[in-house]
C-alpha positions in Angstrom: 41.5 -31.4 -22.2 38.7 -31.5 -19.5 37.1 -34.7 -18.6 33.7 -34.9 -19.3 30.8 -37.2 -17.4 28.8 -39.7 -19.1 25.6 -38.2 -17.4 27.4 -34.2 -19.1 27.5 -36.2 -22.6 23.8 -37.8 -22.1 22.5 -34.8 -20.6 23.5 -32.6 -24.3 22.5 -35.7 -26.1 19.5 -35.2 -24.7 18.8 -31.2 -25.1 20.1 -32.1 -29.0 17.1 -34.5 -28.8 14.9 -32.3 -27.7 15.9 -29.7 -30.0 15.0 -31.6 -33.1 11.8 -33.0 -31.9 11.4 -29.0 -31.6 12.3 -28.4 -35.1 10.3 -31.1 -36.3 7.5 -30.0 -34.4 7.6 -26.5 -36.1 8.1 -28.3 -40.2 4.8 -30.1 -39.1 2.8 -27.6 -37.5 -0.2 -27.9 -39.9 -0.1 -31.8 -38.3 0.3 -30.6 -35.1 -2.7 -28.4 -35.4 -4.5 -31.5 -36.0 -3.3 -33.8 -33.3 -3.9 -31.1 -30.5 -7.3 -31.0 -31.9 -7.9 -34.5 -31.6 -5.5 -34.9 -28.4 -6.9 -32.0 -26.1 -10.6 -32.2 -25.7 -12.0 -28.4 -24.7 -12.0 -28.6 -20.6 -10.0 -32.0 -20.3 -7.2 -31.9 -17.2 -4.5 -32.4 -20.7 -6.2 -29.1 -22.8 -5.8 -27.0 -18.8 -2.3 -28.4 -18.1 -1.6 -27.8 -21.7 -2.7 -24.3 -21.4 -0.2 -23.5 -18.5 2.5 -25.1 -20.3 4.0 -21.6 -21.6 7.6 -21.5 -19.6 5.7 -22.5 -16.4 7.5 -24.4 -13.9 5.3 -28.0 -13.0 4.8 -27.2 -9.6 3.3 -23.9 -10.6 1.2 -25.6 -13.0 -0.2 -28.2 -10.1 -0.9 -25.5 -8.2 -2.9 -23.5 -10.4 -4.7 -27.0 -11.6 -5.2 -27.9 -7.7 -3.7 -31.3 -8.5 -0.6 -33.3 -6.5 2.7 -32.9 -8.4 2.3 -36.3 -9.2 -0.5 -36.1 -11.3 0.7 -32.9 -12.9 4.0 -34.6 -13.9 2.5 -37.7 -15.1 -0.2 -35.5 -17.4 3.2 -33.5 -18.4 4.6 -36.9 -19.2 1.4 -37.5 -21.9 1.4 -34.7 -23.0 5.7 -34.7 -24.0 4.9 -38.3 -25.1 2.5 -37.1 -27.6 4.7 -34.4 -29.0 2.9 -31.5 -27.6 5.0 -30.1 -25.1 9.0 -30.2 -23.8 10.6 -29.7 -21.0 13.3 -27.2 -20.8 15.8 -26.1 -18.1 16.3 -22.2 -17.1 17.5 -20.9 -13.7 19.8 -23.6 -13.4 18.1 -26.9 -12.8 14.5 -25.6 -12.3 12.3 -27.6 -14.7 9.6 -25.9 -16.8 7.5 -27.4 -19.3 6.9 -25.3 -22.7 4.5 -25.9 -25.8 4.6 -26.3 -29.3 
């Protein structure tokens, strides 16, 4: 039996989390349609960060925005708030930040 780390066990909690926001995300797409019409005004920094949201790594995505990292993560943070986007973890601990 292996011991397991109460950040291991929040970290899956967390993925699990983020895998049924996922699913209910995709059983309400029609509403989601709606809300990113409403949420992401054409040209807004949200809509552009939005955009670049496809697997893209933030820092990547400040960089093409010409914004801090700072700024970039705390749009990224509005924009996961408001259901439109998670965050995922390939290459190890590299963040990246996906869309509905």
């Amino acid at each position: 039996m292996t011991d397991v780390s109460k950040e291991e066990i929040l970290d899956s909690i967390r993925i699990i989390l983020e895998d049924i926001k996922a699913i209910l995300n995709l059983t309400n797409q029609d509403k989601l349609e709606e809300m990113k019409r409403k949420l992401l005004k054409p040209g807004s920094i949200e809509n552009q960060v939005y955009d670049l949201c496809d697997g893209t790594m933030t820092q990547d995505i400040a960089n093409k925005i010409q914004k801090s990292s700072d700024y970039t993560n705390a749009v990224i943070s509005t924009l996961r708030r408001k259901g439109l986007i998670r965050t995922i973890e390939r290459d190890g601990k590299k963040i990246h930040e996906q869309r509905f």
